[in-house]
N, C-alpha and C positions, 0 to 999 in steps of 0.2 A: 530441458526445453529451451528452446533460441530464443533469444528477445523479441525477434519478429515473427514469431510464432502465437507468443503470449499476446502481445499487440493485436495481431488478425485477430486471432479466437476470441481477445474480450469483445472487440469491434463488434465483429459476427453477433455475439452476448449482449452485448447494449444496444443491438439495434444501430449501430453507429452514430449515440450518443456521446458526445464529447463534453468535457468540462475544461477551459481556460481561469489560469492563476496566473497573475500578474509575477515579477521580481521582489521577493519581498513581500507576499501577502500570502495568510496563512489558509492552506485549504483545511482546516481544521484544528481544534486545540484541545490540549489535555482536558476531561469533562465531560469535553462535550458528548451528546447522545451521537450514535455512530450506528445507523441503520444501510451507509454504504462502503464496497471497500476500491480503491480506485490501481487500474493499469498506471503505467508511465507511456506513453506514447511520443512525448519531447520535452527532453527538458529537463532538471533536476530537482529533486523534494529533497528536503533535511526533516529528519526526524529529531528531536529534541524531548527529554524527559526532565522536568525542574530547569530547564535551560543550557543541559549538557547535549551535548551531541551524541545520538546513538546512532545514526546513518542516515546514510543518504542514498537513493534510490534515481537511475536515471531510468532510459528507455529499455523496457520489456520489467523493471521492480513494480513491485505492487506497495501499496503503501493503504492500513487502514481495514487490513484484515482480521485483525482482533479481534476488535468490538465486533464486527457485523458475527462473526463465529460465536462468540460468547454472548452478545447481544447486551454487550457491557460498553458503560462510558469509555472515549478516549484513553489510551495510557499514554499516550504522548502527541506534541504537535506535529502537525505537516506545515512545512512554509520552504513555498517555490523559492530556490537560488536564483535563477532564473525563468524567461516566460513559459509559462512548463500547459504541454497539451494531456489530461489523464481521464481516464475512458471508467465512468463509474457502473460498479457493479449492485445491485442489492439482491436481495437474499436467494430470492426467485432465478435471477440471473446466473449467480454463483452455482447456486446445486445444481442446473442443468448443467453447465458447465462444470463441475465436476466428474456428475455422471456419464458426459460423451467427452471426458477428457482426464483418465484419472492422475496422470500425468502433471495434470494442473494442480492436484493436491500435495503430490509426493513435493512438489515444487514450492508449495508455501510450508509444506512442513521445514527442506531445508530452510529458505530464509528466518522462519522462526527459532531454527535452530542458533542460527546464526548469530541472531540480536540476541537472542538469552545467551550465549557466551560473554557479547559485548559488555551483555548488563551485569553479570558476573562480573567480570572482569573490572568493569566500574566500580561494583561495590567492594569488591578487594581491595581497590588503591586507597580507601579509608583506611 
């Protein structure tokens, strides 16, 4: 799926709800309750677990998907590198979007894939 693909479609999905994060401020933090999951529409988010860097997500990544799937606290924080535009999903939102787009799914399963490498990976260099 294209970046500007995921972008439309959440757009379409939230109603064309946006959420603005300053340089530097975090659109959420490890704990916290996590009932949405958020598009990247401009900009860049850094993921961070314990203060290590697990990735970083520009335009068309999703960031935030976890929790809203498991309906579990944060595992890691979001904090824009820069002034970052990101199009929030909740739950409602999400499974439509799933269901007329299964594409959408196949597509968070890789990035999941992805970051549990990462985290491996992390936890090896102990």
């Amino acid at each position: 799926m294209k970046p500007l693909d995921l972008v439309e479609l959440a757009r379409q999905a939230a109603s064309r709800r946006e959420v603005t994060v300053a340089a530097g401020e975090d659109l959420f933090r490890e704990g916290d309750e996590g009932d949405q999951m958020y598009v990247v529409a401009d900009g860049t988010i850094r993921l961070t677990i314990n203060g290590e860097l697990l990735d970083e997500e520009s335009r068309g990544g999703v960031v935030g998907e976890l929790a809203l799937i498991e309906n579990a606290p944060r595992s890691a924080t979001a904090t824009a590198c820069e002034d970052s535009i990101l199009i929030p999903l909740g739950l409602p939102e999400f499974t439509a979007l799933v269901r007329r787009q299964p594409g959408f799914a196949i597509h968070l399963m890789r990035i999941q894939g992805q970051r549990l490498r990462k985290a491996h990976e992390y936890l090896n260099w102990f």
